[in-house]
Structure formats: structure tokens, C-alpha cells
BAKETOR-407479 format. One record per atom (N, C-alpha, C): residue in one letter; y, x, z. Coordinates in nm, 3 decimals, always signed. Layout:
r residuo->a | yy->Y | xx->X | zz->Z
...
This chain:
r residuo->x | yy->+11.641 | xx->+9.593 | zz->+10.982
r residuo->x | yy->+11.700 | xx->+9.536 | zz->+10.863
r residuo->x | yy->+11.596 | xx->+9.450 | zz->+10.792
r residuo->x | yy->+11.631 | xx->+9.339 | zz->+10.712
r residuo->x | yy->+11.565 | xx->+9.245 | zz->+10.608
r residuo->x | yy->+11.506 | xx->+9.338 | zz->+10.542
r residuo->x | yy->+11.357 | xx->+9.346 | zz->+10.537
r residuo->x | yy->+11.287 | xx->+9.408 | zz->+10.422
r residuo->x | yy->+11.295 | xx->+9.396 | zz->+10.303
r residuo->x | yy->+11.376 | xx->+9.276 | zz->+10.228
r residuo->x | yy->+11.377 | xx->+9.223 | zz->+10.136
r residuo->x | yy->+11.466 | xx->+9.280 | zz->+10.059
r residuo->x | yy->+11.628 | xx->+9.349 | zz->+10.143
r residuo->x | yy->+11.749 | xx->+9.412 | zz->+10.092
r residuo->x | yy->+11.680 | xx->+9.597 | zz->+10.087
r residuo->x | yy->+11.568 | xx->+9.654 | zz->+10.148
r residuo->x | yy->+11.478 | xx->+9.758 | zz->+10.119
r residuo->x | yy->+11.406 | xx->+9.731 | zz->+9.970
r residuo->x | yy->+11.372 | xx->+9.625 | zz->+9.931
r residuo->x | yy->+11.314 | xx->+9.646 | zz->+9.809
r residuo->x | yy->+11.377 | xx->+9.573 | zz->+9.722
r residuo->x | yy->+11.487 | xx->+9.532 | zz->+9.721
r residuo->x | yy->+11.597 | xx->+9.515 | zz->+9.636
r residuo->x | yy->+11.615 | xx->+9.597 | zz->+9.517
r residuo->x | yy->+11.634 | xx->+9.727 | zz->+9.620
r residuo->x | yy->+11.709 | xx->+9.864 | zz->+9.566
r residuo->x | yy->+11.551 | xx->+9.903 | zz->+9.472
r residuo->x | yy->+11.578 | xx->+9.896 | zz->+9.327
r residuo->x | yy->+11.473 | xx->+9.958 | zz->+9.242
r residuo->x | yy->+11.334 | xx->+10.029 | zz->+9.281
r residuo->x | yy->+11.406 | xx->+10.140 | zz->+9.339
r residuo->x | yy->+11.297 | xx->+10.293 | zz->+9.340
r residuo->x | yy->+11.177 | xx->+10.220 | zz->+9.471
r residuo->x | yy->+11.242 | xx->+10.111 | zz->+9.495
r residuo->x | yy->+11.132 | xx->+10.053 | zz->+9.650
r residuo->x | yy->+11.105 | xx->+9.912 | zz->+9.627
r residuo->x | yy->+11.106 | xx->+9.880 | zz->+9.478
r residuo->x | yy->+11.097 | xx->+9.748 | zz->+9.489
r residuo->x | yy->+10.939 | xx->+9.693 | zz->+9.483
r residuo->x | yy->+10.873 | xx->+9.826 | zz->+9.463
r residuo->x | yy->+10.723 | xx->+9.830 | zz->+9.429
r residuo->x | yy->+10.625 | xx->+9.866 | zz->+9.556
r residuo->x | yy->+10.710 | xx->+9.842 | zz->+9.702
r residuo->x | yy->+10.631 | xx->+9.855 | zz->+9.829
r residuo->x | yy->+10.588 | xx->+9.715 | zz->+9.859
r residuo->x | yy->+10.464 | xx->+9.758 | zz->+9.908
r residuo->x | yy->+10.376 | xx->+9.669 | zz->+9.997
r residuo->x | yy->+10.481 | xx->+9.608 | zz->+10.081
r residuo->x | yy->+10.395 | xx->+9.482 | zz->+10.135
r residuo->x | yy->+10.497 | xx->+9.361 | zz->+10.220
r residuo->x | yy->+10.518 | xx->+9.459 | zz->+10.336
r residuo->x | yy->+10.350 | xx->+9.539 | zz->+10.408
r residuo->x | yy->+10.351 | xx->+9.627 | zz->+10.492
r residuo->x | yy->+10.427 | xx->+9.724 | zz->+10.461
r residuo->x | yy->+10.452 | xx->+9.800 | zz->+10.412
r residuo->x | yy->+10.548 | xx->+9.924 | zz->+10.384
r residuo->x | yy->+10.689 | xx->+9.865 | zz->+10.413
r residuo->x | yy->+10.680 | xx->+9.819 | zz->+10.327
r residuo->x | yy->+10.885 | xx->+9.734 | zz->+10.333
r residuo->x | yy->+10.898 | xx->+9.742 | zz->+10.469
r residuo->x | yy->+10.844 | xx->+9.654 | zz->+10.586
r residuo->x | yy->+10.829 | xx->+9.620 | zz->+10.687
r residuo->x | yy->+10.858 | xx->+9.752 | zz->+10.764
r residuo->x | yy->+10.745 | xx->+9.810 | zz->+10.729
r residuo->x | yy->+10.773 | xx->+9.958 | zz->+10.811
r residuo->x | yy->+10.878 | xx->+10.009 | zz->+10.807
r residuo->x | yy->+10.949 | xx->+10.056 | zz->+10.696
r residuo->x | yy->+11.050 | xx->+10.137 | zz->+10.655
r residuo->x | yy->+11.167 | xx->+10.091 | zz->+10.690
r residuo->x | yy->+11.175 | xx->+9.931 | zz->+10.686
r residuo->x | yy->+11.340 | xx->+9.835 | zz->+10.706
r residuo->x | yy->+11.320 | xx->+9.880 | zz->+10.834
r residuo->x | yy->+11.203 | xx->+9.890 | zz->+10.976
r residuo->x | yy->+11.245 | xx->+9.905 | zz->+11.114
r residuo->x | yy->+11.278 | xx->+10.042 | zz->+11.132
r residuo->x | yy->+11.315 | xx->+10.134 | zz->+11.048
r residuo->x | yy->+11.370 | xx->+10.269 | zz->+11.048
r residuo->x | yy->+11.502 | xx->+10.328 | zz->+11.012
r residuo->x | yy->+11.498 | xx->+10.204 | zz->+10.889
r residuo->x | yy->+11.594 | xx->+10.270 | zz->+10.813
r residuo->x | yy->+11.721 | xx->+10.244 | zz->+10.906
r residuo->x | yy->+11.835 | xx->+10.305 | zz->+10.844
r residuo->x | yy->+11.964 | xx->+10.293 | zz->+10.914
r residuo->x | yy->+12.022 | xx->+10.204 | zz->+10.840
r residuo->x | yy->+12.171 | xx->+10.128 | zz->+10.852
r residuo->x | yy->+12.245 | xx->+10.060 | zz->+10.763
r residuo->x | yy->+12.401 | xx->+10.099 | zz->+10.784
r residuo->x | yy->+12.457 | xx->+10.141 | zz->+10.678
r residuo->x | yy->+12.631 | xx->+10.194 | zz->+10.722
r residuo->x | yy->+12.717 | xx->+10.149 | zz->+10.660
r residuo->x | yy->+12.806 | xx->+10.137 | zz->+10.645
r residuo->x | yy->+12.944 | xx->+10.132 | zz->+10.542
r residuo->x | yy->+13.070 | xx->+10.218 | zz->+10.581
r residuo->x | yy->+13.048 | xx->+10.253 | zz->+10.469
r residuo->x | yy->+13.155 | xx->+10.375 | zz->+10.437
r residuo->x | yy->+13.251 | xx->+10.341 | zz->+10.335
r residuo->x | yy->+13.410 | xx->+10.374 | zz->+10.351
r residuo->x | yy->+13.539 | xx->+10.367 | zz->+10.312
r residuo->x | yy->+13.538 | xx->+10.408 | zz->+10.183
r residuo->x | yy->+13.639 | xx->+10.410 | zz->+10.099
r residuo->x | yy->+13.660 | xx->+10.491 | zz->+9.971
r residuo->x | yy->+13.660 | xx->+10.660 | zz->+10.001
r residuo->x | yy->+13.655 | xx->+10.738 | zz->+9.960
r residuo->x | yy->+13.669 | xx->+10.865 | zz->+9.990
r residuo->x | yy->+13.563 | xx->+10.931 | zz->+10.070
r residuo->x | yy->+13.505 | xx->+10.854 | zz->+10.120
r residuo->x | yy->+13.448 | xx->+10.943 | zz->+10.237
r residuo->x | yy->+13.274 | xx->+11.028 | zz->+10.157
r residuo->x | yy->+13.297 | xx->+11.125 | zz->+10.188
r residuo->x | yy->+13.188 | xx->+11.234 | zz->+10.190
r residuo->x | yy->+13.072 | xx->+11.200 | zz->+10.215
r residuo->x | yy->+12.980 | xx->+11.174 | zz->+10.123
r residuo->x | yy->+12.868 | xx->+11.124 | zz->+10.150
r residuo->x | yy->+12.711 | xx->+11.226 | zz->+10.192
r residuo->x | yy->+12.781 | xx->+11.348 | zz->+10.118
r residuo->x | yy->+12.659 | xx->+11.453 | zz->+10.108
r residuo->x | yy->+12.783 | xx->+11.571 | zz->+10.016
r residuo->x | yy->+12.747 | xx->+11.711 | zz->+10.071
r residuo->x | yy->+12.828 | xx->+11.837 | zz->+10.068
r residuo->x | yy->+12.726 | xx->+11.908 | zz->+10.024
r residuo->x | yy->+12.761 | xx->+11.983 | zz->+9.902
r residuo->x | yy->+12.727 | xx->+12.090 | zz->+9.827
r residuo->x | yy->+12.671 | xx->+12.176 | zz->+9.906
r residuo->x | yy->+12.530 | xx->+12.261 | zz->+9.918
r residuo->x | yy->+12.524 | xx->+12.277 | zz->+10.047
r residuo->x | yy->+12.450 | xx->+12.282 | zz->+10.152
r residuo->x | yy->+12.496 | xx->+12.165 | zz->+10.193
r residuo->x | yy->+12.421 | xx->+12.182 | zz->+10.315
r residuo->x | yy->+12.274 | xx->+12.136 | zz->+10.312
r residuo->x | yy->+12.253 | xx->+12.111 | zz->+10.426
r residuo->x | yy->+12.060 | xx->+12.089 | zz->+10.471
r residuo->x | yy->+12.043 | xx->+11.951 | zz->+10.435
r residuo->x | yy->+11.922 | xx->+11.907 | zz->+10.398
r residuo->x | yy->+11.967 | xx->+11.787 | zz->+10.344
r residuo->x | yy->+11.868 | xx->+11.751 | zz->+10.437
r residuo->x | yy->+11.856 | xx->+11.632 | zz->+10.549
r residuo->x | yy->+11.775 | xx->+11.570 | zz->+10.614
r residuo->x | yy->+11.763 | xx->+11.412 | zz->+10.574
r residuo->x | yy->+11.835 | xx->+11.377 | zz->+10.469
r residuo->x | yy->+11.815 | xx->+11.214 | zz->+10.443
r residuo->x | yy->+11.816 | xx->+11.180 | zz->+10.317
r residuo->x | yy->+11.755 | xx->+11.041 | zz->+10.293
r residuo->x | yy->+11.833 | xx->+11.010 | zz->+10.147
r residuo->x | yy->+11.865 | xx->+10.912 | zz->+10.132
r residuo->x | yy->+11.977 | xx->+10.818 | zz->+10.050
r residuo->x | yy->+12.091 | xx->+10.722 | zz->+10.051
r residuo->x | yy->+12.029 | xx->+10.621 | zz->+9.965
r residuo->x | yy->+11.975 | xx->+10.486 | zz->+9.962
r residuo->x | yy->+12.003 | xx->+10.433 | zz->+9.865
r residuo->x | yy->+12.143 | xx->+10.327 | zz->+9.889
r residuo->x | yy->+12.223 | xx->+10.294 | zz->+9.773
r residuo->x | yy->+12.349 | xx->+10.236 | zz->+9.723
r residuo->x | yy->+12.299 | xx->+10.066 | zz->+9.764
r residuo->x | yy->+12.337 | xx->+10.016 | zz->+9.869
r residuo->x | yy->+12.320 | xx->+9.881 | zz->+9.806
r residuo->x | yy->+12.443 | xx->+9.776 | zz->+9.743
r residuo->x | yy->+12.574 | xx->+9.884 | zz->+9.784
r residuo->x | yy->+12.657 | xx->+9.804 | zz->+9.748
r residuo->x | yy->+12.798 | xx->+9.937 | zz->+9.725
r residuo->x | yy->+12.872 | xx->+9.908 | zz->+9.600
r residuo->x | yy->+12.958 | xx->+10.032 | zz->+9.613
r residuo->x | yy->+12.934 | xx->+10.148 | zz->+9.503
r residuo->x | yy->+12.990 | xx->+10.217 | zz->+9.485
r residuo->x | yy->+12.964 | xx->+10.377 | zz->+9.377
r residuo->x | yy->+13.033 | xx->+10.500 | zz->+9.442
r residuo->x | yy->+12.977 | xx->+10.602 | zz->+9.384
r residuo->x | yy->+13.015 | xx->+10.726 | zz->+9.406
r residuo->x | yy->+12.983 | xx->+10.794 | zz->+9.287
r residuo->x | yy->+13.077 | xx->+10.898 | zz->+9.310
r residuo->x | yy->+13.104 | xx->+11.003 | zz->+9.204
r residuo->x | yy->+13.047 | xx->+11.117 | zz->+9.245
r residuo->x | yy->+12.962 | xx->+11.233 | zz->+9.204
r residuo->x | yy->+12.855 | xx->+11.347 | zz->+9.169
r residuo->x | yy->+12.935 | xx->+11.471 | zz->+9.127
r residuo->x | yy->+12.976 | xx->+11.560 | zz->+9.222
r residuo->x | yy->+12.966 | xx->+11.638 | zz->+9.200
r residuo->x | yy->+12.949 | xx->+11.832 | zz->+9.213
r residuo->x | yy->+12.935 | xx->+11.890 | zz->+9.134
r residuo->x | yy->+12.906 | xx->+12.012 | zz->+9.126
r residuo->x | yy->+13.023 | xx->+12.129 | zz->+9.127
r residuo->x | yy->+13.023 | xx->+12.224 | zz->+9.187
r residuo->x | yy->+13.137 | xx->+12.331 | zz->+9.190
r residuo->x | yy->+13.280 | xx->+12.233 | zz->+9.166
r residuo->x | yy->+13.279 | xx->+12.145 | zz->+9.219
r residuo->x | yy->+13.367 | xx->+12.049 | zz->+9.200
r residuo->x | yy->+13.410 | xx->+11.977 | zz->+9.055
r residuo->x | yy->+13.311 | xx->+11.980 | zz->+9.026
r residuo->x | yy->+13.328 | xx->+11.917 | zz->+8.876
r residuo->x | yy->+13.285 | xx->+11.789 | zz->+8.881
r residuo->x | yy->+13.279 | xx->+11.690 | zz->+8.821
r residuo->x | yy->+13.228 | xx->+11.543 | zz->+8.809
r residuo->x | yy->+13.124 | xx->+11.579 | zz->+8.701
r residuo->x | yy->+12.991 | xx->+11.527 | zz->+8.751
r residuo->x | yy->+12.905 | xx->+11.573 | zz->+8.633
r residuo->x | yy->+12.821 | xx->+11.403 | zz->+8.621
r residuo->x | yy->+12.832 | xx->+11.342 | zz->+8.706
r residuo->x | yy->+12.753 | xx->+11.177 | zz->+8.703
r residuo->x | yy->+12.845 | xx->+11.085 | zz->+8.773
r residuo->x | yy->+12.793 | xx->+10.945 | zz->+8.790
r residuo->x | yy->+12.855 | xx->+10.833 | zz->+8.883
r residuo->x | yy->+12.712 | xx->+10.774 | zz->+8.966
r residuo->x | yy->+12.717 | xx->+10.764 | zz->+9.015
r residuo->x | yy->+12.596 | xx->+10.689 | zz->+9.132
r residuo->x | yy->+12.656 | xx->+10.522 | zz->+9.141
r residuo->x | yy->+12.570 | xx->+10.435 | zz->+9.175
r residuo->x | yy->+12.591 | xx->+10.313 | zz->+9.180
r residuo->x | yy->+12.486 | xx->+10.205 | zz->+9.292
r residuo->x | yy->+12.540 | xx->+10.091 | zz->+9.266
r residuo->x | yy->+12.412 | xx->+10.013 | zz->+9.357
r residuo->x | yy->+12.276 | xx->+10.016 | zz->+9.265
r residuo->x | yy->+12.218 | xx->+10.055 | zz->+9.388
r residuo->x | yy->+12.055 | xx->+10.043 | zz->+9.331
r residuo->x | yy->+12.014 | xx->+10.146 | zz->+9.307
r residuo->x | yy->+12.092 | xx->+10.282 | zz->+9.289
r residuo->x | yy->+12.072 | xx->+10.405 | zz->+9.276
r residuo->x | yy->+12.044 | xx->+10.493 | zz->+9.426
r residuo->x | yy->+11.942 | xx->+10.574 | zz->+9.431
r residuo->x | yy->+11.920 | xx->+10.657 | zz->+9.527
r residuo->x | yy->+11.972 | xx->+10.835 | zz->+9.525
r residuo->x | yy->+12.030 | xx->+10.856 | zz->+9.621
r residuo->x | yy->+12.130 | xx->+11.008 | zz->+9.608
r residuo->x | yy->+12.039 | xx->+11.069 | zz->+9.764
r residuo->x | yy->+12.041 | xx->+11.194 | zz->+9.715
r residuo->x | yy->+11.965 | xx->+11.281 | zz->+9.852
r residuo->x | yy->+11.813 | xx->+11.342 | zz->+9.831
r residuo->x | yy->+11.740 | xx->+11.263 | zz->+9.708
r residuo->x | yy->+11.611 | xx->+11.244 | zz->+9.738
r residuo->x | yy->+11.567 | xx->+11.392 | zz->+9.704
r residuo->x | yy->+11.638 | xx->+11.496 | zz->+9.609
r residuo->x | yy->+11.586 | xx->+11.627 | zz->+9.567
r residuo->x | yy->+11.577 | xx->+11.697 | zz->+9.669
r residuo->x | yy->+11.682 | xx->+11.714 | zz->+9.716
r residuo->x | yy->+11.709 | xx->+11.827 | zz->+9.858
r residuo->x | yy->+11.602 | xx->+11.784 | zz->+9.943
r residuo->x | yy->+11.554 | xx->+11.665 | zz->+9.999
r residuo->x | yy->+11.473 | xx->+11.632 | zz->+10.081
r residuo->x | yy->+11.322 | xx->+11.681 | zz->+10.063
r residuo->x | yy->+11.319 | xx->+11.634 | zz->+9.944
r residuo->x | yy->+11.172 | xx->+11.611 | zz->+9.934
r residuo->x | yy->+11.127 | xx->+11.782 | zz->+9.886
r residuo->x | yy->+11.224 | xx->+11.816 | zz->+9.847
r residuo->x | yy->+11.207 | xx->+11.956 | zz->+9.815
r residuo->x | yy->+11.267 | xx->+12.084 | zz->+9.860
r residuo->x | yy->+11.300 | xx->+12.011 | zz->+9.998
r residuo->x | yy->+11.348 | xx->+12.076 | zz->+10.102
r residuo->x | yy->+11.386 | xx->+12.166 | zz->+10.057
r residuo->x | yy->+11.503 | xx->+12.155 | zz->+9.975
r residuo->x | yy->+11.628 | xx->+12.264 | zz->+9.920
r residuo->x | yy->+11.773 | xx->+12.200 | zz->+10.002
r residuo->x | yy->+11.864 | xx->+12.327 | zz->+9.985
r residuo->x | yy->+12.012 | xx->+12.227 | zz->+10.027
r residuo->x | yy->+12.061 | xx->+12.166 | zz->+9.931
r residuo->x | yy->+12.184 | xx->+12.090 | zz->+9.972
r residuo->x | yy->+12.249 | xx->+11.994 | zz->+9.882
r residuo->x | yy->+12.297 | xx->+12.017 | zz->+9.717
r residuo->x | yy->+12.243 | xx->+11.967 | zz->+9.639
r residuo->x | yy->+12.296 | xx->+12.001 | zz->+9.468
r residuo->x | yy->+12.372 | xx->+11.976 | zz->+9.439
r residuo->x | yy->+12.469 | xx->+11.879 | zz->+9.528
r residuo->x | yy->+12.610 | xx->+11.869 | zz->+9.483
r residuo->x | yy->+12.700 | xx->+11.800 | zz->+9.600
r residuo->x | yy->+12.792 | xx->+11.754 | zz->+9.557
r residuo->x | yy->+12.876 | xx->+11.629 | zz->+9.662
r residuo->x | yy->+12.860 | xx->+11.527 | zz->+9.589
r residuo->x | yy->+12.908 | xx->+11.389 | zz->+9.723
r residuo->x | yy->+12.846 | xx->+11.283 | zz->+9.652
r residuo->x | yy->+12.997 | xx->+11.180 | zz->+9.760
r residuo->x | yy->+13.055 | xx->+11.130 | zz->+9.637
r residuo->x | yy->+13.185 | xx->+11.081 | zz->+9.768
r residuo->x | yy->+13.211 | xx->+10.958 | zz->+9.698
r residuo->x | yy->+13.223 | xx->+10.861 | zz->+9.793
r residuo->x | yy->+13.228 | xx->+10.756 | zz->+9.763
r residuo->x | yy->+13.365 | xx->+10.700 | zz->+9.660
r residuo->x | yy->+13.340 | xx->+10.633 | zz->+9.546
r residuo->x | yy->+13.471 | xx->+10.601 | zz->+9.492
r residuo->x | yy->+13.484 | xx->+10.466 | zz->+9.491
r residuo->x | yy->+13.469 | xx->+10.384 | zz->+9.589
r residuo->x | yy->+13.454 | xx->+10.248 | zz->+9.609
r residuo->x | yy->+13.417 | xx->+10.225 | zz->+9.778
r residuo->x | yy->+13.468 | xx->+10.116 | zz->+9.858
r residuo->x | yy->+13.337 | xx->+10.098 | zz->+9.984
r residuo->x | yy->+13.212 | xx->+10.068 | zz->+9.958
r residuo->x | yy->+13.138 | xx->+10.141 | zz->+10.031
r residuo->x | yy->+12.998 | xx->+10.119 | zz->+10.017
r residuo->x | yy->+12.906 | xx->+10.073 | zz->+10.139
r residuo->x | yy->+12.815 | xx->+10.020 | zz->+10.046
r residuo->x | yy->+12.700 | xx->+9.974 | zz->+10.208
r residuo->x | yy->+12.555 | xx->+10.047 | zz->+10.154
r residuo->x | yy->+12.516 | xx->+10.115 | zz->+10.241
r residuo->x | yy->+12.400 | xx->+10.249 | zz->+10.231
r residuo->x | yy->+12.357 | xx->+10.194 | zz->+10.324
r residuo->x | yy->+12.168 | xx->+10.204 | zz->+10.279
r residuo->x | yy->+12.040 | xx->+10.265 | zz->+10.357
r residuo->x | yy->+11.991 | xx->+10.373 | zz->+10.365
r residuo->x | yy->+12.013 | xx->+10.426 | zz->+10.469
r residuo->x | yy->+11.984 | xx->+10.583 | zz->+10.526
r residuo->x | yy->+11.846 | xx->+10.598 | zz->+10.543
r residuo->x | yy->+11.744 | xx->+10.655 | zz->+10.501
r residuo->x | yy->+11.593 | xx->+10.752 | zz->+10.546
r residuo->x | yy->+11.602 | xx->+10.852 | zz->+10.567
r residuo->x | yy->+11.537 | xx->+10.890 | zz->+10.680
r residuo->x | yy->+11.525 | xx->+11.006 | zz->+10.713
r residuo->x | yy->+11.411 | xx->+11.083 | zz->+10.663
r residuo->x | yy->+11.435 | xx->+11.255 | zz->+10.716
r residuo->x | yy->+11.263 | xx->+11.289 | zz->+10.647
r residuo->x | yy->+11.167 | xx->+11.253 | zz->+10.755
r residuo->x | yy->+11.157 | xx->+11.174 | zz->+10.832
r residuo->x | yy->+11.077 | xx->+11.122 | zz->+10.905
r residuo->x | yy->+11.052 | xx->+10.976 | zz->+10.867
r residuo->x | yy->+11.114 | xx->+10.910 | zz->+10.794
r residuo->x | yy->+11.068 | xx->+10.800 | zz->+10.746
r residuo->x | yy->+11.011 | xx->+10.808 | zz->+10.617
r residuo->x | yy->+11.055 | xx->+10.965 | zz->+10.532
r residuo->x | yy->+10.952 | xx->+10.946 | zz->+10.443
r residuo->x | yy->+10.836 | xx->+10.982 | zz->+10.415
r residuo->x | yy->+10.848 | xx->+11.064 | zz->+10.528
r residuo->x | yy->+10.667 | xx->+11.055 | zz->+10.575
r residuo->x | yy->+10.597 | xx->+11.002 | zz->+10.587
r residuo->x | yy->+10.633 | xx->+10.835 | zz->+10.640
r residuo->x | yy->+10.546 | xx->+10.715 | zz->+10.628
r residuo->x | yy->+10.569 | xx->+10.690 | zz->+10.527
r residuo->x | yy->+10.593 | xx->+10.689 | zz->+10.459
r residuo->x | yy->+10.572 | xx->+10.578 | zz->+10.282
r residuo->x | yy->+10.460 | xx->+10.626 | zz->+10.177
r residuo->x | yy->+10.434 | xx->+10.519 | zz->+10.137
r residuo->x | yy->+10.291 | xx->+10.570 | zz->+10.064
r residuo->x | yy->+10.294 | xx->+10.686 | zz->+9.981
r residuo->x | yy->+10.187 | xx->+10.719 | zz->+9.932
r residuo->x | yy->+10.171 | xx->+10.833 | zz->+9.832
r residuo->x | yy->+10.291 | xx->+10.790 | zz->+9.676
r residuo->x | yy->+10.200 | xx->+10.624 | zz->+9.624
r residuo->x | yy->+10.292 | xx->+10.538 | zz->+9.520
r residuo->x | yy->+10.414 | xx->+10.607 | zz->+9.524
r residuo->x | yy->+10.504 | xx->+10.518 | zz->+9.668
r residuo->x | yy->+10.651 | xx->+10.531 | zz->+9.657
r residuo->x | yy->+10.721 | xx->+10.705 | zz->+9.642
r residuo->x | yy->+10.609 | xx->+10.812 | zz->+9.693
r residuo->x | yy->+10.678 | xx->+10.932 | zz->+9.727
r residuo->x | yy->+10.665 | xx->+10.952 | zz->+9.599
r residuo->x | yy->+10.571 | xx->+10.965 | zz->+9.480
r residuo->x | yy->+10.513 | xx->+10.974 | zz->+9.344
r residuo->x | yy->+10.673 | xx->+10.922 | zz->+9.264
r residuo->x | yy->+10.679 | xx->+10.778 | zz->+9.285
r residuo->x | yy->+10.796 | xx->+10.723 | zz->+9.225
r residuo->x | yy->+10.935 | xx->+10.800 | zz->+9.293
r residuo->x | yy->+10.988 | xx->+10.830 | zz->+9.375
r residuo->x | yy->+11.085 | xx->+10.906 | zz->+9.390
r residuo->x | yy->+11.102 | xx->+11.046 | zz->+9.282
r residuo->x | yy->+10.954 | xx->+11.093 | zz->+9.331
r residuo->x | yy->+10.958 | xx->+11.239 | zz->+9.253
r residuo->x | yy->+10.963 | xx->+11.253 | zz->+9.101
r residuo->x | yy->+10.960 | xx->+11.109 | zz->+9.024
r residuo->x | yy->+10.928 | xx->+11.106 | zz->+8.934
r residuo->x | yy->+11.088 | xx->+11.092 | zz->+8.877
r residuo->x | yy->+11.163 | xx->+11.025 | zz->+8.932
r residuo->x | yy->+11.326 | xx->+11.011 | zz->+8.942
r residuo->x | yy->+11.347 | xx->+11.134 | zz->+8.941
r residuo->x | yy->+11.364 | xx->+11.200 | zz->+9.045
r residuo->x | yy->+11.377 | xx->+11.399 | zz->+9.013
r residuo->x | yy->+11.399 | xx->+11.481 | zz->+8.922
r residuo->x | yy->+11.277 | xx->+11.446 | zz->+8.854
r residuo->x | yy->+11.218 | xx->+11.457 | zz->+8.759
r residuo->x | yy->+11.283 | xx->+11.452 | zz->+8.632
r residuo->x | yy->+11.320 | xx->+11.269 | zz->+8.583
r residuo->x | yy->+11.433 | xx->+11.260 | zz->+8.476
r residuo->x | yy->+11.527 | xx->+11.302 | zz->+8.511
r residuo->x | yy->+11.576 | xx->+11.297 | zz->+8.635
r residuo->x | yy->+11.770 | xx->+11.341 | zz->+8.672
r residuo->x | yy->+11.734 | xx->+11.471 | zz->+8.655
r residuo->x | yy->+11.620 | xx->+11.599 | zz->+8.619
r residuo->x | yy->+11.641 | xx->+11.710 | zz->+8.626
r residuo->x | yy->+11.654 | xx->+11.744 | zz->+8.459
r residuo->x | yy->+11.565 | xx->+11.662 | zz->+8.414
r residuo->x | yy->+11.547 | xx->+11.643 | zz->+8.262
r residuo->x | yy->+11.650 | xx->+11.589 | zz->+8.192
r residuo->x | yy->+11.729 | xx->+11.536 | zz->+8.234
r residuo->x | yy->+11.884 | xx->+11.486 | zz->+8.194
r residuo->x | yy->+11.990 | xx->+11.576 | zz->+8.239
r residuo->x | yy->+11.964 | xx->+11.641 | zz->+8.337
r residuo->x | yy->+12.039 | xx->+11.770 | zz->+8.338
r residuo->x | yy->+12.198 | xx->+11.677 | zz->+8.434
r residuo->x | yy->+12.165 | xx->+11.594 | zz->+8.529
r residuo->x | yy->+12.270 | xx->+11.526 | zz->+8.589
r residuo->x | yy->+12.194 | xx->+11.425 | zz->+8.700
r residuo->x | yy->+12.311 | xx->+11.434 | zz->+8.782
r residuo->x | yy->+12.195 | xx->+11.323 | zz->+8.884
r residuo->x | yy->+12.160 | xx->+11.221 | zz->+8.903
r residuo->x | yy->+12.263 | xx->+11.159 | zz->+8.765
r residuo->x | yy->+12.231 | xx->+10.989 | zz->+8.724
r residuo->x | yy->+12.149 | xx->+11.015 | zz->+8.600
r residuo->x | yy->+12.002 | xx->+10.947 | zz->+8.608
r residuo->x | yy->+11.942 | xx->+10.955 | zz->+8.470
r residuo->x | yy->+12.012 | xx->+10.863 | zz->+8.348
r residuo->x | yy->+12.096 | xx->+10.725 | zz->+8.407
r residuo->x | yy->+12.122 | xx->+10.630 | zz->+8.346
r residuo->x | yy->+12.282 | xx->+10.655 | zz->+8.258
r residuo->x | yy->+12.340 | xx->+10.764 | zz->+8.338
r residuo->x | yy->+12.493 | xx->+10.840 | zz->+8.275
r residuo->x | yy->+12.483 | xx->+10.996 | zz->+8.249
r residuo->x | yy->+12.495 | xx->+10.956 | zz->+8.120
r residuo->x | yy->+12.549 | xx->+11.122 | zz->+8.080
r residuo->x | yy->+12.708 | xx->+11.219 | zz->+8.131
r residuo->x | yy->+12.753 | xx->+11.332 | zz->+8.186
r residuo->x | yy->+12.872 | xx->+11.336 | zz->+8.217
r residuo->x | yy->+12.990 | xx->+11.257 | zz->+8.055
r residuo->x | yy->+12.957 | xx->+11.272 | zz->+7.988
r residuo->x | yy->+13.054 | xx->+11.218 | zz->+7.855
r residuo->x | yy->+13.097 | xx->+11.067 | zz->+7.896
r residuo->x | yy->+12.994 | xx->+10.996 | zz->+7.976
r residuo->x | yy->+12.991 | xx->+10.849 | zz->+7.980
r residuo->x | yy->+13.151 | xx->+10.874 | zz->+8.061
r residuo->x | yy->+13.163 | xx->+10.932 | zz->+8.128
r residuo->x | yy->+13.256 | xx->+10.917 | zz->+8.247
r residuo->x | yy->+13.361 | xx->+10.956 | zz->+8.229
């Protein structure tokens, strides 16, 4: 993939020309329908999503608690903190996703893993998995 549509997406817009490079020959690229299941309450989480095009809806014991959007990254807690899934995540629009694996985020710098965790972080401190929507917004 164009390294360029890798650092598009916010949380990676701050990689090296080298990094980008690295990561676009890994990453995956998909598009997915309205409805479709992006990530299940749950399970093992081996990847994480960023949005480049499209939204999804967040949620918990089946509740709607956020909205996800382009430019937003979904997956990154479970991964990096190798817990299972914190919620569902289903598309309410078509979408076009870049897939990482936890093998691709093993290569990325210390920076970018720092900046993910730091996202975590507010979405844990906001108490939802969009830092940018409160559930009320929705």
C-alpha cells in the first residue's frame, strides 16, 4: 500500500519516511459492507484497525457507548495489552480499513507504540472508546 494513505490516518502521521514504508508493505487493506462485524466482545484480539474511510458504532454488553470514524484507530487496547476484546465494533457505513497485525507492531518505533498507548490512555480516561464522543453525543 501507498505509505502516504498509512500516515494520513492521525495516530501515524508522525512516522519516519522509513517506518511508513515498512509498515504500508505489511499492512493489509479491506472493505467491508454496512453491518459487518468488525471486532466481538471477547475475543483474542490479534490486530488493530485504522478507519480510512467509513464509521462504526462501539459497543459494550450491547449497548452503544461511542462512534468510531475515519482517522480513528479501533483494536489497539486488546493488542497492545494483550487483553480480549472491550467491546464490538460494527460497521454503520462501508468502510475501507488498514489492518496491523501484532507482528507489525512490533516493528514500529518506540514514538509510534508511546503514541498509540497514549490514545488508551484518554479513551480509558473518557471512560469510552472514542476520546473525541461522549456516549450523550450519540
Amino acid at each position: 500500500m501507498d505509505p502516504n494513505r498509512l500516515t494520513a490516518i492521525p495516530i501515524f502521521s508522525e512516522l519516519s519516511e522509513t517506518e511508513a514504508k515498512r509498515l504500508a508493505a505489511f499492512a493489509t487493506e479491506t472493505s467491508v459492507p454496512e453491518g459487518q462485524i468488525l471486532m466481538k466482545e471477547g475475543d483474542y484480539s490479534v490486530e488493530l484497525i485504522a478507519i480510512e474511510e467509513g464509521g462504526a458504532d462501539v459497543l459494550q454488553g450491547g449497548k452503544k457507548i461511542a462512534s468510531v470514524k475515519e482517522g480513528d484507530l479501533i483494536g489497539e487496547t486488546g493488542l497492545l495489552e494483550r487483553r480480549p476484546r472491550n467491546a464490538d465494533v460494527i460497521a454503520n457505513s462501508p468502510m475501507r480499513l488498514i489492518k496491523l497485525t501484532h507482528w507489525e507492531i512490533h516493528r514500529m518505533s518506540e514514538d509510534t507504540v508511546d503514541r498509540i498507548k497514549a490514545t488508551i490512555e484518554e479513551r480509558r480516561q473518557a471512560g469510552v472508546s472514542d476520546p473525541g464522543r461522549s456516549p450523550a453525543q450519540d
